[in-house]
N, C-alpha and C positions, 0 to 999 in steps of 0.2 A: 741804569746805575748799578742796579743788583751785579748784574753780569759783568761789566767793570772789575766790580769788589772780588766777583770770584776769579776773576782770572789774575787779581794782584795777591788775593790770597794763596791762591795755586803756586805761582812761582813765587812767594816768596817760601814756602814752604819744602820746593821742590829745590832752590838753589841754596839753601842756607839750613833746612833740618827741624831739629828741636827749640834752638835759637830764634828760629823764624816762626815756629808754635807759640813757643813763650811771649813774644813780643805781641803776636798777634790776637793769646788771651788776655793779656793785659790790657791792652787797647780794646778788647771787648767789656770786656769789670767794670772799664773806667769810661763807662757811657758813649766807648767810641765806637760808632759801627762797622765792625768787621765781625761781622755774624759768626760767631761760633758753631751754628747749624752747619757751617761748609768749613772750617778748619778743622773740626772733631772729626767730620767720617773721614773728609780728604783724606786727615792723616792716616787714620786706621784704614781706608786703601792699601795705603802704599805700604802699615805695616804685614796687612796682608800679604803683599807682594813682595815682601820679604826686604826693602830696601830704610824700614825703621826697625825700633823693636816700639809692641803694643802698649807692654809696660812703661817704656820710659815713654812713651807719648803718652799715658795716661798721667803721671807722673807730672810733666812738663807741664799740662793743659790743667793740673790742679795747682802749681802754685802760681804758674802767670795766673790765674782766675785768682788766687786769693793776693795777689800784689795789686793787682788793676785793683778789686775790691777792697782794698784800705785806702789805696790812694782816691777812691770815689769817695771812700767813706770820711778821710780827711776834709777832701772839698766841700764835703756840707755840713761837716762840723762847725771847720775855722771861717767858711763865707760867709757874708751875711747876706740872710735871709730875703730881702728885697733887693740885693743887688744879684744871686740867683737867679730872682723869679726874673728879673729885669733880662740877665743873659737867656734864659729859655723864652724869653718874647722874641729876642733878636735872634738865636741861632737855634732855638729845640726843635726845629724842622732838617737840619742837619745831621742830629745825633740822634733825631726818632723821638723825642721827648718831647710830650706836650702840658700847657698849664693842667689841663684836664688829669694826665699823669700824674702830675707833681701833684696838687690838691688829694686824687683819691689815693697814691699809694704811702705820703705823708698822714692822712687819715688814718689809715688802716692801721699802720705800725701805730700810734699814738693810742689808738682802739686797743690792737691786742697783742703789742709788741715783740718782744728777741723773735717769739716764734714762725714770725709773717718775713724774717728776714730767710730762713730754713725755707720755707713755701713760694716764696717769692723769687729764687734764684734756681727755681725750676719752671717758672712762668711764665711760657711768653707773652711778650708786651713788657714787661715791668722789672725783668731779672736785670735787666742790662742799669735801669736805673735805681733799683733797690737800695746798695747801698749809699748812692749820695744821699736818699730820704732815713735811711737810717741813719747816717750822720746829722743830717738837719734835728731830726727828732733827739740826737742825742743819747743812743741805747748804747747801754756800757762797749766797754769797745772787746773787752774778753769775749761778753756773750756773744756781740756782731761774728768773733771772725770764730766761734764753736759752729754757732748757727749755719753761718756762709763756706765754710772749710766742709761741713758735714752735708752740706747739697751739693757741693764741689765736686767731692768723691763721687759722689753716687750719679750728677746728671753727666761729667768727665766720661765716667767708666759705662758709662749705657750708650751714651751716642757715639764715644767710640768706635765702642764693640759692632755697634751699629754698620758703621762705614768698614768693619772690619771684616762685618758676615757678609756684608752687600758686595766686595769687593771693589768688580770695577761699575758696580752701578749704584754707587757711592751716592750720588748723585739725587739717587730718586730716596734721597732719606724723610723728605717732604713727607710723603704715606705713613712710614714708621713713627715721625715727627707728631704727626695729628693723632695717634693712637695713644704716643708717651702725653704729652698734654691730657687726653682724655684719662687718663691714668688720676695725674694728678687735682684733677677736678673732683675726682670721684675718691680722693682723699682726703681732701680739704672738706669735704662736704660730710664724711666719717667722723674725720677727727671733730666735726662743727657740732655733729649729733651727740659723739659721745659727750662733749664739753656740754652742753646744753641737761644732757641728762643726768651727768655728774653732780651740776650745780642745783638742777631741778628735782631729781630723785622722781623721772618719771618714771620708768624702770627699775625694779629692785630683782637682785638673782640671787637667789638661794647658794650659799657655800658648798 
């Protein structure tokens, strides 16, 4: 199936552009899977090879990712709540979503909110569905799209660049994939420390 996706992601990219970028981050935001992992580097391939520009791919891939991600975040605002859980029984094997998903990353925001929307749309597993559970939970919609627009930037313009330095072995971004993840585990676990010590005053530093 994966390899299906990538070869409709390919061409649609190759026959249509920025257009076909756009469409196809938005359909990623909005819980649909068309991996972002293979539209980012593709693109930045080919602006390697001179047939995009890097910018406006980088550009493109940050506002389809914040359109799909309002319109996710709308559908878990306005749904209700048991007629969601009800569609992810019958189709969250389709879009990758499970009850398990939905419970722990509803959880999480609820625990320790806007900022798990920021951490969360650099996450694999959970980025793609983040903001419907941020709509469910209901977190202001300013903060959602500061939060979601400002991991945008920053995961956009890294897996780009990625497929941009790989060229044409774009492809193997999987390796660099597993490193950026570990990146952000070893952030989330920083920022848990300092928050912990902040609040605890286990450590004190001298001015």
């Amino acid at each position: 199936m994966l390899e299906n996706l990538t070869g409709i992601i390919i061409h649609l990219i190759q026959s249509s552009g920025y257009p076909g970028i756009f469409v196809l981050m938005v359909l990623n935001a909005a819980a649909i899977p068309f991996p972002s992992e293979v539209t980012l580097p593709f693109s930045g391939f080919l602006a390697s090879a001179g047939k995009l520009s890097i910018t406006l791919v980088i550009i493109t891939g940050i506002l389809g990712d914040l359109v799909g991600s309002i319109i996710a975040y709308g559908v878990g605002f306005f749904l209700e709540e048991a007629l969601l859980l009800n569609l992810i029984k019958k189709y969250g094997k389709l879009i990758l979503v499970t009850e398990h998903d939905y419970e722990k990353t509803t959880q999480w925001i609820k625990k320790h909110g806007a900022p798990v929307v920021f951490v969360g749309k650099m996450t694999p597993g959970i980025k793609s569905f983040i903001s419907v559970a941020a709509g469910i939970t209901e977190i202001k919609f300013v903060k959602f799209v500061i939060g979601n627009l400002l991991a945008s930037i920053i995961y956009v313009t890294i897996v780009t660049n990625i497929g941009f330095y790989l060229g044409s072995k774009w492809n193997s971004i999987g390796g660099y994939f597993k490193k950026f993840e570990l990146v952000i585990v070893i952030f989330i676990v920083l920022a848990a420390v300092w928050y912990v010590n902040y609040k605890l005053k286990i450590f004190k530093f001298k001015k």
